[in-house]
PDB file of N, CA, C and O in Angstrom:
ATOM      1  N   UNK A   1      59.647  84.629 141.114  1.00  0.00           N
ATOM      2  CA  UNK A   1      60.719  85.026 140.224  1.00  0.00           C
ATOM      3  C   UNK A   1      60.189  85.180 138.798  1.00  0.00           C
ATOM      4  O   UNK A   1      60.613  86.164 138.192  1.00  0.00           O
ATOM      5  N   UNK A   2      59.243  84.292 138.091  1.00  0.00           N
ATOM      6  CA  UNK A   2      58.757  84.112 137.036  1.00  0.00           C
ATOM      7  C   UNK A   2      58.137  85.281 136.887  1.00  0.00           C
ATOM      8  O   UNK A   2      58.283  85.953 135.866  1.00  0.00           O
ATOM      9  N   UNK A   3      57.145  85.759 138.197  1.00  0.00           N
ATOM     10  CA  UNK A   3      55.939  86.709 137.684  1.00  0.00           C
ATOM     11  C   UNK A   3      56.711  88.003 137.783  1.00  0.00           C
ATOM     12  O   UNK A   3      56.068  89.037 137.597  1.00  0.00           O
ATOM     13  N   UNK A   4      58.227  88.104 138.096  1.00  0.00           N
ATOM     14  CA  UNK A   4      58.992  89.177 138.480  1.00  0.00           C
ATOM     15  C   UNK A   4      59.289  89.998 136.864  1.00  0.00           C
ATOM     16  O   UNK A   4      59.332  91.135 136.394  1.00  0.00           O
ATOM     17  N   UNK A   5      59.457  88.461 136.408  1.00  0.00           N
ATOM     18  CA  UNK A   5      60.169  88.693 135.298  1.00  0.00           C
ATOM     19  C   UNK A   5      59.383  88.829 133.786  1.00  0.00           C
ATOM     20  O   UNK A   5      59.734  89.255 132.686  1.00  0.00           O
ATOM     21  N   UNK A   6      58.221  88.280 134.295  1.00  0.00           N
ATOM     22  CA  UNK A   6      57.042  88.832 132.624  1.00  0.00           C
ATOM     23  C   UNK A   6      56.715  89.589 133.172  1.00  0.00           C
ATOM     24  O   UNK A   6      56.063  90.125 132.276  1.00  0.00           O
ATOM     25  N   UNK A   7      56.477  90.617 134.541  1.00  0.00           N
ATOM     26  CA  UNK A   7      55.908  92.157 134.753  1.00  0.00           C
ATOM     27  C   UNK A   7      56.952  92.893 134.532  1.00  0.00           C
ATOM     28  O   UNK A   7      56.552  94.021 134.821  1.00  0.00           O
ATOM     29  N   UNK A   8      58.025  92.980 134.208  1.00  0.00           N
ATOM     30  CA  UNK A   8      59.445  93.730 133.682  1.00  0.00           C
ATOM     31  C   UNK A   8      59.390  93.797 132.353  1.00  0.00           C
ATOM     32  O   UNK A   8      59.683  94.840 131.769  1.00  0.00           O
ATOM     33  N   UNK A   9      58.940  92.493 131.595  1.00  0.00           N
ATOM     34  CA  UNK A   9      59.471  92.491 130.185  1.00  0.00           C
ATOM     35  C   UNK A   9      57.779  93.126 129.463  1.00  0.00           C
ATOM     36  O   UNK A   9      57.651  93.670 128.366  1.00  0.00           O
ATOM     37  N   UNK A  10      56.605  92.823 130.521  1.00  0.00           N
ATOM     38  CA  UNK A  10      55.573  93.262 129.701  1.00  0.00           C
ATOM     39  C   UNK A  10      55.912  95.308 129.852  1.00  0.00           C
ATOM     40  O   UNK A  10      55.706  96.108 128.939  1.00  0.00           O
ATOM     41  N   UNK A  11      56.538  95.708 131.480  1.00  0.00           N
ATOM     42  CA  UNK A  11      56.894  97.480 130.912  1.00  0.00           C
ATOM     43  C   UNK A  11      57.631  97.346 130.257  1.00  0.00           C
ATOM     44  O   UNK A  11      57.359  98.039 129.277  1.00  0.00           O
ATOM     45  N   UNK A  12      58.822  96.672 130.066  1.00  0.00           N
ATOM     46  CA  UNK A  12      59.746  97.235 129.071  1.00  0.00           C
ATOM     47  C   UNK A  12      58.940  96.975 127.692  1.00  0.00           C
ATOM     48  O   UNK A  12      59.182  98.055 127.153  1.00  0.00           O
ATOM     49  N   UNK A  13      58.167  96.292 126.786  1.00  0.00           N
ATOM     50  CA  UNK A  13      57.471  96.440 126.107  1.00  0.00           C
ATOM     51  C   UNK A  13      56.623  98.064 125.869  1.00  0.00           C
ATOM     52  O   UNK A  13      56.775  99.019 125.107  1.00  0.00           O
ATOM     53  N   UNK A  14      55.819  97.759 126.835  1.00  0.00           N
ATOM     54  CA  UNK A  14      55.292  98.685 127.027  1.00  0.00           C
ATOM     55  C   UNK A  14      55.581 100.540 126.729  1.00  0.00           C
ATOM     56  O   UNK A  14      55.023 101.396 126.043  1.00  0.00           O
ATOM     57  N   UNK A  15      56.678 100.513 127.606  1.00  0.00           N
ATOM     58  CA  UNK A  15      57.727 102.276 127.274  1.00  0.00           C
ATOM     59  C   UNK A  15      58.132 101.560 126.294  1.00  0.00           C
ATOM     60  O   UNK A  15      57.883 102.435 125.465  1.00  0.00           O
ATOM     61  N   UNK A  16      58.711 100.379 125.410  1.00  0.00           N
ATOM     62  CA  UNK A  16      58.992 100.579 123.483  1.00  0.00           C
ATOM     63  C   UNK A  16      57.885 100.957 122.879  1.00  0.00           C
ATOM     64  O   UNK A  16      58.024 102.081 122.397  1.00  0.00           O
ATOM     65  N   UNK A  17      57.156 100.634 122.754  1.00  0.00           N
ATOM     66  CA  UNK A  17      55.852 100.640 122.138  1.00  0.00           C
ATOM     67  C   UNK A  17      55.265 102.299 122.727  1.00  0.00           C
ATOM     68  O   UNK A  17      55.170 103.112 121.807  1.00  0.00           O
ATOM     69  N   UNK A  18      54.973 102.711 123.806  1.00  0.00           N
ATOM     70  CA  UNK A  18      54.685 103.839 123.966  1.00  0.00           C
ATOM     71  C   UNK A  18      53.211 104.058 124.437  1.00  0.00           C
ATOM     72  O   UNK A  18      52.390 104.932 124.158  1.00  0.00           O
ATOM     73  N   UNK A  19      53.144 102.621 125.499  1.00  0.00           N
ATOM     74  CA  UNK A  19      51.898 102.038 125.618  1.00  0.00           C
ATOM     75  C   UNK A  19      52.006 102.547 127.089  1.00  0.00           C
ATOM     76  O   UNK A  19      53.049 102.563 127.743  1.00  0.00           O
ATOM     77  N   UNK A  20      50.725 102.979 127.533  1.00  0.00           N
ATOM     78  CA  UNK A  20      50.749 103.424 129.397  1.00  0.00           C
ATOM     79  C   UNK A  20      50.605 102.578 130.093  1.00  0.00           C
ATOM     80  O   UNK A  20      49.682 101.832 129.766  1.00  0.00           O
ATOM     81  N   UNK A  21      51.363 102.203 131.374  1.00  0.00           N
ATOM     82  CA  UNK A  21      50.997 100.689 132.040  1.00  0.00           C
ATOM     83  C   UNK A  21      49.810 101.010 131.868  1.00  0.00           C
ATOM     84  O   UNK A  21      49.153 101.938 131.397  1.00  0.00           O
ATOM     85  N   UNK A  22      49.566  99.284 132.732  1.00  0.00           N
ATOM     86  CA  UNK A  22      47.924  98.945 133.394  1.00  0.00           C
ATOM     87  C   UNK A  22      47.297  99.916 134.237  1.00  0.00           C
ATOM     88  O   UNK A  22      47.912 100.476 135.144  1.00  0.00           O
ATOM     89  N   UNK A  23      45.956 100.159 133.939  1.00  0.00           N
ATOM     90  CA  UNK A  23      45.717 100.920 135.007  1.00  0.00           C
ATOM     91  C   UNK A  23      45.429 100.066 136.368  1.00  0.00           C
ATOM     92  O   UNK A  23      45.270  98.875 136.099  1.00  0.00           O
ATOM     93  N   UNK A  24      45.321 100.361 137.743  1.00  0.00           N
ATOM     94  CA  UNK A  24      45.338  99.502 138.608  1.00  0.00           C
ATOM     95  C   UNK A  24      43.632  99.441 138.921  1.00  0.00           C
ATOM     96  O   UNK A  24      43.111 100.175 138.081  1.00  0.00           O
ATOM     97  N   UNK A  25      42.665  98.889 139.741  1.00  0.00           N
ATOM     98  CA  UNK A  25      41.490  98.395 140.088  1.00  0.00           C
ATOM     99  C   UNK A  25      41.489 100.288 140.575  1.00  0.00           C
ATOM    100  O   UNK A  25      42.308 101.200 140.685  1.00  0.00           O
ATOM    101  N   UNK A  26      40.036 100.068 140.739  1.00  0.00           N
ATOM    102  CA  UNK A  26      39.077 100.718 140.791  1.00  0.00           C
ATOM    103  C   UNK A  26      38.100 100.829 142.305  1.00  0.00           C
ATOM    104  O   UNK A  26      37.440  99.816 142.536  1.00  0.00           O
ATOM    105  N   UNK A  27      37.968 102.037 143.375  1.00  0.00           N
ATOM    106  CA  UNK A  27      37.190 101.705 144.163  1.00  0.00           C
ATOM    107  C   UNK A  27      35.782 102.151 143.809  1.00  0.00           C
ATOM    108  O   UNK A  27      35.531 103.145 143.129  1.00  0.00           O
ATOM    109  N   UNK A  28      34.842 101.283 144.358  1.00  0.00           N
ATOM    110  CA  UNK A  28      33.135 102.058 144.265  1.00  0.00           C
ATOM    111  C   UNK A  28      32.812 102.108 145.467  1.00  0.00           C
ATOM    112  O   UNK A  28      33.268 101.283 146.259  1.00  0.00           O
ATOM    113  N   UNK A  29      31.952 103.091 145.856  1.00  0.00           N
ATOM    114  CA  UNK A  29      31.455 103.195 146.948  1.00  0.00           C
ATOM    115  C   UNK A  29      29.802 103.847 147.132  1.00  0.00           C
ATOM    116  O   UNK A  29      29.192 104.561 146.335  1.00  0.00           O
ATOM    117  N   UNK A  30      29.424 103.405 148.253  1.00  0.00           N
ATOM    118  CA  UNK A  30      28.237 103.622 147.764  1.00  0.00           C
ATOM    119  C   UNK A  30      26.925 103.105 149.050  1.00  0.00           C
ATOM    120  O   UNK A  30      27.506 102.411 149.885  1.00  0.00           O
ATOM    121  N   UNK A  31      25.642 103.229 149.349  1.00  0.00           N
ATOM    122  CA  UNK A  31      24.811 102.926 150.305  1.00  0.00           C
ATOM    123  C   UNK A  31      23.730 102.415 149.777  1.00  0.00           C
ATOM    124  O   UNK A  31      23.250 103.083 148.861  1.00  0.00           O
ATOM    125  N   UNK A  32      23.015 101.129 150.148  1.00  0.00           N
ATOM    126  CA  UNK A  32      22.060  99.971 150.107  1.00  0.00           C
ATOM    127  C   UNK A  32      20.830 100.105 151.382  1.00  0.00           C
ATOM    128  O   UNK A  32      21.051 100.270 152.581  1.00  0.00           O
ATOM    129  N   UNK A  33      19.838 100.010 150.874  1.00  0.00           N
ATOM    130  CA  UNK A  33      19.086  99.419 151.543  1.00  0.00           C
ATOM    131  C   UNK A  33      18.336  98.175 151.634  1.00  0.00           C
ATOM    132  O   UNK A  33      18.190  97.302 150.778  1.00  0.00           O
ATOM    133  N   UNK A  34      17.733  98.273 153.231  1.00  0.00           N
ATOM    134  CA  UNK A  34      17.800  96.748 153.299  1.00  0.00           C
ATOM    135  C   UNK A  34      16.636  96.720 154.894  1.00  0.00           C
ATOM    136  O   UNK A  34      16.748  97.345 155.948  1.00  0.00           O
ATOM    137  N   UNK A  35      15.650  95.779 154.466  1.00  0.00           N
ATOM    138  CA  UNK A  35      14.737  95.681 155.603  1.00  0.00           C
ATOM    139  C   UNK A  35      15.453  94.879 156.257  1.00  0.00           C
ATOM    140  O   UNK A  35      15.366  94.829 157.484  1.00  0.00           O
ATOM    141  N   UNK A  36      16.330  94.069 155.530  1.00  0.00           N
ATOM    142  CA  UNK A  36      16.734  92.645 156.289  1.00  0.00           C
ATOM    143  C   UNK A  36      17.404  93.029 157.228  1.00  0.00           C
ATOM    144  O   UNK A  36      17.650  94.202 157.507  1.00  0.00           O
ATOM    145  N   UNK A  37      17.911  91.644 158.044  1.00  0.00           N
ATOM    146  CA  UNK A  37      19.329  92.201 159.170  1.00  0.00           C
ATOM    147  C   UNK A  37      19.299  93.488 160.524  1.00  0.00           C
ATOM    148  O   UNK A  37      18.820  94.620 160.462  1.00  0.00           O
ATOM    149  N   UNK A  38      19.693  93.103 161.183  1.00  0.00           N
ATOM    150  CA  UNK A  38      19.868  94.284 162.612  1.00  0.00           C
ATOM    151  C   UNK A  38      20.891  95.239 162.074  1.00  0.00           C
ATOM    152  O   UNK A  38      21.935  95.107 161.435  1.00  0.00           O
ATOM    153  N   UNK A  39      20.048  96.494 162.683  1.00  0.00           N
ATOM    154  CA  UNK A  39      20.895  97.757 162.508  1.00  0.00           C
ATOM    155  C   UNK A  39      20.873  98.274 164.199  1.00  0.00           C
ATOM    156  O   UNK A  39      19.806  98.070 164.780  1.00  0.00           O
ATOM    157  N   UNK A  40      21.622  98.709 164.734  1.00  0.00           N
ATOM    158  CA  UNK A  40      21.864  99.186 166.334  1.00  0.00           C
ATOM    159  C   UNK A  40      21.736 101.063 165.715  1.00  0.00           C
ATOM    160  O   UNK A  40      22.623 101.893 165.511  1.00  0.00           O
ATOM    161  N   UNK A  41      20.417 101.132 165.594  1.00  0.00           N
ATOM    162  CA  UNK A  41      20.435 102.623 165.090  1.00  0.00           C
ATOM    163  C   UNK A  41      18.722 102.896 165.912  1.00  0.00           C
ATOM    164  O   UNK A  41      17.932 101.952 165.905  1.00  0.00           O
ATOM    165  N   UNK A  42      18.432 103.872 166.388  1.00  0.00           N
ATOM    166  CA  UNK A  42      16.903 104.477 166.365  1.00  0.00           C
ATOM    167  C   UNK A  42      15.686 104.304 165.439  1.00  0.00           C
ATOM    168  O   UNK A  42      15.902 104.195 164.232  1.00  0.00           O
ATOM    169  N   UNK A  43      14.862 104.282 165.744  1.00  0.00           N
ATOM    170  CA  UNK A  43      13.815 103.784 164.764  1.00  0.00           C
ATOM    171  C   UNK A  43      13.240 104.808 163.574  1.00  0.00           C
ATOM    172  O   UNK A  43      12.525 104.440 162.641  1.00  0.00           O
ATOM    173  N   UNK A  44      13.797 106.440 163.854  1.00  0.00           N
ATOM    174  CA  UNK A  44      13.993 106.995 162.855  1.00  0.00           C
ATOM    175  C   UNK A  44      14.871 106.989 161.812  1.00  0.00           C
ATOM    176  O   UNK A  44      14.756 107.593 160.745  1.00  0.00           O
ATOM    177  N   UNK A  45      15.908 106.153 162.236  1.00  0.00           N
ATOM    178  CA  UNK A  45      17.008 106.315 161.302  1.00  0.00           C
ATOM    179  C   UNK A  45      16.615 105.013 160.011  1.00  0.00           C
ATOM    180  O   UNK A  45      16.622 103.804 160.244  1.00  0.00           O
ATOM    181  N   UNK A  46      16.317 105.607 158.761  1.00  0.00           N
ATOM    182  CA  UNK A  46      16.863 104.713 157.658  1.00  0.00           C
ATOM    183  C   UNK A  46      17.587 103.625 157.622  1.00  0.00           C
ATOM    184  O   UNK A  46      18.705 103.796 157.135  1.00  0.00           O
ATOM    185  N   UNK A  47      17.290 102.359 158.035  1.00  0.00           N
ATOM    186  CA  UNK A  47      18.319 100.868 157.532  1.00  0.00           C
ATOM    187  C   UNK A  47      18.944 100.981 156.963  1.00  0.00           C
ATOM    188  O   UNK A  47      18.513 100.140 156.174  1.00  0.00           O
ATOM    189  N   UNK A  48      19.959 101.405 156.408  1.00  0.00           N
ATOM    190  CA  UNK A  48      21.071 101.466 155.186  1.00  0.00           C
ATOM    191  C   UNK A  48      22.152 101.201 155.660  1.00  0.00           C
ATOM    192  O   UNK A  48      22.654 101.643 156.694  1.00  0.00           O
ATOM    193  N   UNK A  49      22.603 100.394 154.851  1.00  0.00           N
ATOM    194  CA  UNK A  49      24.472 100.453 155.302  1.00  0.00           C
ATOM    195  C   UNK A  49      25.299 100.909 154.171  1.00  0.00           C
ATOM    196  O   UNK A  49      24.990 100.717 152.995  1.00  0.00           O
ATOM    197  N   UNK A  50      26.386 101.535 154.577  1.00  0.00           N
ATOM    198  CA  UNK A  50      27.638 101.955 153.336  1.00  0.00           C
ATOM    199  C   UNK A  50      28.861 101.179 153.266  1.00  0.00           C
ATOM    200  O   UNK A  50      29.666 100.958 154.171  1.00  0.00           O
ATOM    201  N   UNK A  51      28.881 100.804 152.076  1.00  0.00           N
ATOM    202  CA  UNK A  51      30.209 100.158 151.256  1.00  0.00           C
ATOM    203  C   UNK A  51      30.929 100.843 150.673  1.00  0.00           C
ATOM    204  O   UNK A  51      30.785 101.965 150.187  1.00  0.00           O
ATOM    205  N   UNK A  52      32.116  99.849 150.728  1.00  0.00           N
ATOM    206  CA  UNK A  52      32.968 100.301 149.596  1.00  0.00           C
ATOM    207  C   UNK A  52      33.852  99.149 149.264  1.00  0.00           C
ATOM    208  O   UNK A  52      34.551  98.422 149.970  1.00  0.00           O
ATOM    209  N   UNK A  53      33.504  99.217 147.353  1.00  0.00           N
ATOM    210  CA  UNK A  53      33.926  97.978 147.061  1.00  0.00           C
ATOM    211  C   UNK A  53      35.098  98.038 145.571  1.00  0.00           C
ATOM    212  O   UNK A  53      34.902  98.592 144.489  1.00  0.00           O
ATOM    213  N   UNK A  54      36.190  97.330 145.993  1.00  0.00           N
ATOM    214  CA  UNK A  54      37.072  97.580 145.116  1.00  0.00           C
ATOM    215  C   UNK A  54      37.154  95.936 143.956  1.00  0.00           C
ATOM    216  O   UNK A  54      37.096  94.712 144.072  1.00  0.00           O
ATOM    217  N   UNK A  55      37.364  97.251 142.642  1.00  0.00           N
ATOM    218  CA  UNK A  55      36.725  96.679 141.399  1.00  0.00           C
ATOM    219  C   UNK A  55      38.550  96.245 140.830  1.00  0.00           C
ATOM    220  O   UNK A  55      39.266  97.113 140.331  1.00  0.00           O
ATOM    221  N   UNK A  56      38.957  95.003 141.007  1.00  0.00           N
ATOM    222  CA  UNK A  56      39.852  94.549 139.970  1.00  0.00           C
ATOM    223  C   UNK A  56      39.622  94.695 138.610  1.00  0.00           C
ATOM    224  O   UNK A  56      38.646  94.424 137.911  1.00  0.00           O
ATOM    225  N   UNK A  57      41.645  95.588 138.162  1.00  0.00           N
ATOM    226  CA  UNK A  57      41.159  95.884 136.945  1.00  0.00           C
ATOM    227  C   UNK A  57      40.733  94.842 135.816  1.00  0.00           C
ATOM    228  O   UNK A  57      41.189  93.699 135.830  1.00  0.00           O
ATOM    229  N   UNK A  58      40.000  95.200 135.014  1.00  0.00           N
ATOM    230  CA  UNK A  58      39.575  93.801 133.994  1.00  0.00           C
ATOM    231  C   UNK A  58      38.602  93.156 133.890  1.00  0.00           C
ATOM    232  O   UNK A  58      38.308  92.384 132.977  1.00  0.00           O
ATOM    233  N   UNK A  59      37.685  93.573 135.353  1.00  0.00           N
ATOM    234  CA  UNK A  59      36.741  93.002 135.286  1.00  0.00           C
ATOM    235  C   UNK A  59      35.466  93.658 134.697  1.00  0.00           C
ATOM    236  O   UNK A  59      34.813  94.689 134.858  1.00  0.00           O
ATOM    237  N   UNK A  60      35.442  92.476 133.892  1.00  0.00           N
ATOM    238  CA  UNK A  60      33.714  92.670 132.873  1.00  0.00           C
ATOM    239  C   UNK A  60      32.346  92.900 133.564  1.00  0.00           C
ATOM    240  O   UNK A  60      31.336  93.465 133.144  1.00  0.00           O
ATOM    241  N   UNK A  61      32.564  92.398 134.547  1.00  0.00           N
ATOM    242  CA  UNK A  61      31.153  92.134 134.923  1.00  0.00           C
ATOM    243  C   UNK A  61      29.836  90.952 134.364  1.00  0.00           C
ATOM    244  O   UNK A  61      28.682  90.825 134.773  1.00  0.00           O
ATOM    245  N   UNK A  62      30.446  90.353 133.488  1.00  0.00           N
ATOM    246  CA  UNK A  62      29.670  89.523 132.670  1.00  0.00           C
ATOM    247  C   UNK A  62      30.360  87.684 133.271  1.00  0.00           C
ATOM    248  O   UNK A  62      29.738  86.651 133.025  1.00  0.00           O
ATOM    249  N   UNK A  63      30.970  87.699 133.623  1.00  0.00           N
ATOM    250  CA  UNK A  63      31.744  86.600 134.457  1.00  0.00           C
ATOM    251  C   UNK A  63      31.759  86.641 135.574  1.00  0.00           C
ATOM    252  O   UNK A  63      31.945  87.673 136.218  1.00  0.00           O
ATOM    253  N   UNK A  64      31.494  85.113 136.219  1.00  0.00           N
ATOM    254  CA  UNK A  64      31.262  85.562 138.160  1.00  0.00           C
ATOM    255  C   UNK A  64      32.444  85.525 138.208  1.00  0.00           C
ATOM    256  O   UNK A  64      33.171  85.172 137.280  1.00  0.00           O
ATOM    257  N   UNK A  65      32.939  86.030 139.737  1.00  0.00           N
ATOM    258  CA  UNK A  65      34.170  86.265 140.139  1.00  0.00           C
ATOM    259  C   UNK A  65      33.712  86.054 141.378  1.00  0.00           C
ATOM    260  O   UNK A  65      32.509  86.099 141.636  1.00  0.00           O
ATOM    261  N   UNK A  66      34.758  85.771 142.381  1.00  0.00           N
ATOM    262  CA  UNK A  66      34.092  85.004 144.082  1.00  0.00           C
ATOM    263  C   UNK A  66      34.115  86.456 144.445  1.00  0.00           C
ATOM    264  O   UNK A  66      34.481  87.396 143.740  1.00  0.00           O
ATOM    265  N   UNK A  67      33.564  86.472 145.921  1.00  0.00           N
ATOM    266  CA  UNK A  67      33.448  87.891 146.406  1.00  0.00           C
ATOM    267  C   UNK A  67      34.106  87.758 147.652  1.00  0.00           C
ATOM    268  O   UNK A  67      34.065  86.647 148.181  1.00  0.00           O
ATOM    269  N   UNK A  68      34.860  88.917 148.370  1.00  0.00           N
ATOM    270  CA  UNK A  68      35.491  88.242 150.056  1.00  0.00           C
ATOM    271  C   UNK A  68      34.770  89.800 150.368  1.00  0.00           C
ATOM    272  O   UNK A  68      34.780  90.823 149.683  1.00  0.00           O
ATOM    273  N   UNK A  69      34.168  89.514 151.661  1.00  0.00           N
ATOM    274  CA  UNK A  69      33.383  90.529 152.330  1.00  0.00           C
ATOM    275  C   UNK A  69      34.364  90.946 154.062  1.00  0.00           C
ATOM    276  O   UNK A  69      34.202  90.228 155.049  1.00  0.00           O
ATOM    277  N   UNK A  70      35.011  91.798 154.072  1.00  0.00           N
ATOM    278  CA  UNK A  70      35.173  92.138 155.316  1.00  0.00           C
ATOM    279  C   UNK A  70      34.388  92.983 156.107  1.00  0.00           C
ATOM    280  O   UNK A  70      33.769  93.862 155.508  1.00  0.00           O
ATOM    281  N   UNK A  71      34.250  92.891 157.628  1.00  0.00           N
ATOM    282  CA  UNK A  71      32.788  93.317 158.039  1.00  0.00           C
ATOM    283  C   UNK A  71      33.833  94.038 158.982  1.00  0.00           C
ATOM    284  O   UNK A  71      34.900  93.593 159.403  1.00  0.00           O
ATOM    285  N   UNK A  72      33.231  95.301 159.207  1.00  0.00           N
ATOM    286  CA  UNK A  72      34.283  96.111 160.154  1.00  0.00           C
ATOM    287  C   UNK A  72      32.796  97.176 161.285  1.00  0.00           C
ATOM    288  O   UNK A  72      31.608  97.468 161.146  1.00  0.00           O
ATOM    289  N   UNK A  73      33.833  97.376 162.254  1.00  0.00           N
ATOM    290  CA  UNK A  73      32.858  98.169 163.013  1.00  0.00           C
ATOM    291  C   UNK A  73      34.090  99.020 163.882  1.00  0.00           C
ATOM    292  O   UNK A  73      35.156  99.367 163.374  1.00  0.00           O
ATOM    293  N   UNK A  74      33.716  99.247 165.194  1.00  0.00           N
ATOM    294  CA  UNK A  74      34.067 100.396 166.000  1.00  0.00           C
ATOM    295  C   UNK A  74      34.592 101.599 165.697  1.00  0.00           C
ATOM    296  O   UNK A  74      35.652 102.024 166.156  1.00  0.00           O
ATOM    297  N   UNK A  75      33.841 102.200 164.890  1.00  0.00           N
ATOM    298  CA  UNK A  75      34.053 103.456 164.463  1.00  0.00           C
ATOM    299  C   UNK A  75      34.396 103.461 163.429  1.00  0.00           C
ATOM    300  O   UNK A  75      34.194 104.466 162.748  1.00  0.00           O
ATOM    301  N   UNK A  76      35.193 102.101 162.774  1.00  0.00           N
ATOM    302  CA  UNK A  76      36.270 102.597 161.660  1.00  0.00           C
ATOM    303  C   UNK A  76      35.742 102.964 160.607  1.00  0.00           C
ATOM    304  O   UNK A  76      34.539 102.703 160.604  1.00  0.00           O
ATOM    305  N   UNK A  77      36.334 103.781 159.101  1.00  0.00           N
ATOM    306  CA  UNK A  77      35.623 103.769 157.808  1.00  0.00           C
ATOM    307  C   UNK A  77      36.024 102.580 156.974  1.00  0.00           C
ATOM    308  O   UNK A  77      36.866 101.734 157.274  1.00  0.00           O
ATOM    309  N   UNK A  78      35.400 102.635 156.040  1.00  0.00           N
ATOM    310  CA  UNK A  78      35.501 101.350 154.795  1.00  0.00           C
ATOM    311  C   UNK A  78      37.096 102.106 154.449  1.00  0.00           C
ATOM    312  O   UNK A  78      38.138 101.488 154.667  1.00  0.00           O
ATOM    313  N   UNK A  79      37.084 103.077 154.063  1.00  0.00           N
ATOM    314  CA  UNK A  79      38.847 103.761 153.834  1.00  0.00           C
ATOM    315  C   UNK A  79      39.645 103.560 155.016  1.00  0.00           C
ATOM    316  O   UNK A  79      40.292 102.574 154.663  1.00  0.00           O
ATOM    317  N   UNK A  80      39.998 103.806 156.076  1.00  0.00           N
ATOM    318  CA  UNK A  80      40.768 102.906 156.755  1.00  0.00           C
ATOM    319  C   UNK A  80      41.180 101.799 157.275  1.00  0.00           C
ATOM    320  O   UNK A  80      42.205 101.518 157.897  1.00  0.00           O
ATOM    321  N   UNK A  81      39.746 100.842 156.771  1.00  0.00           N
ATOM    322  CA  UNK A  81      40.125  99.251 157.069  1.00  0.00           C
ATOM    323  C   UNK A  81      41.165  99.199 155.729  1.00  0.00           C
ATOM    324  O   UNK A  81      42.380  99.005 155.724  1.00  0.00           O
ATOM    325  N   UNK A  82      40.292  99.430 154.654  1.00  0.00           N
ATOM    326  CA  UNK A  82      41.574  99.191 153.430  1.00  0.00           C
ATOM    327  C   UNK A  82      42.808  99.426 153.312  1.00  0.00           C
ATOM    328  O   UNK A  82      43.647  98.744 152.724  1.00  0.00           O
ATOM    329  N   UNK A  83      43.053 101.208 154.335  1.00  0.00           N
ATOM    330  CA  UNK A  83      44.481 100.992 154.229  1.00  0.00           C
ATOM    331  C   UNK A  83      45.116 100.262 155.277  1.00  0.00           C
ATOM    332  O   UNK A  83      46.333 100.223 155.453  1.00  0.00           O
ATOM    333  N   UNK A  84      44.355  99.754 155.883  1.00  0.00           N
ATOM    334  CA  UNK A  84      45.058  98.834 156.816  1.00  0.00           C
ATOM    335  C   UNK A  84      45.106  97.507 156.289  1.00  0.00           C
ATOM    336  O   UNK A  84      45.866  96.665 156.768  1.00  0.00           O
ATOM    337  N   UNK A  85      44.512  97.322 155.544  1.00  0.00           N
ATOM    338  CA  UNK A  85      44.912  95.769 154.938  1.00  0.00           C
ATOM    339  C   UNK A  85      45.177  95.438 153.536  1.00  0.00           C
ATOM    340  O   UNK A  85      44.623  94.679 152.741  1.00  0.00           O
ATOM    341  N   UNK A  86      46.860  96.755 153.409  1.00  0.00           N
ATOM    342  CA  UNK A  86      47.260  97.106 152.486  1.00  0.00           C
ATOM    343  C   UNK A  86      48.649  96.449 153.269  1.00  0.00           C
ATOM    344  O   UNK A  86      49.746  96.483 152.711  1.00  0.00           O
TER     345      UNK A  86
END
């Protein structure tokens, strides 16, 4: 109820003032390599795996922040696990 009610009064601030909300987080995405770890790929294929990692807005980067890693497979993409665990 509380957090209902300072995210109401910080827009209504906000449209007085003439200020644009928050913007919301940020996705990155992107591919790593890595000798380490099993890959179920051919021995021509490049070790790499692809991420995608979403950046809460605000963050500096200069402060740790914990990290939660979801590990997905059977076909799916990094974009449809997310919208599924939306």
């Amino acid at each position: 109820m509380f957090e209902k009610l300072r995210t109401g009064a910080r827009d209504l601030i906000a449209r007085i003032f003439g200020r644009k909300p928050p913007e919301p987080g940020r996705f990155v995405s992107g591919s790593k390599f890595s000798w380490r770890g099993w890959l179920a790929s051919g021995p021509w294929i490049w070790p790499a795996r692809d991420y995608l990692l979403y950046v809460p807005r605000g963050y500096g980067g200069w402060r740790r922040r914990p990290l939660i890693v979801l590990m997905h497979g059977c076909k799916q993409t990094p974009e449809e696990i997310a919208a599924a665990t939306r």
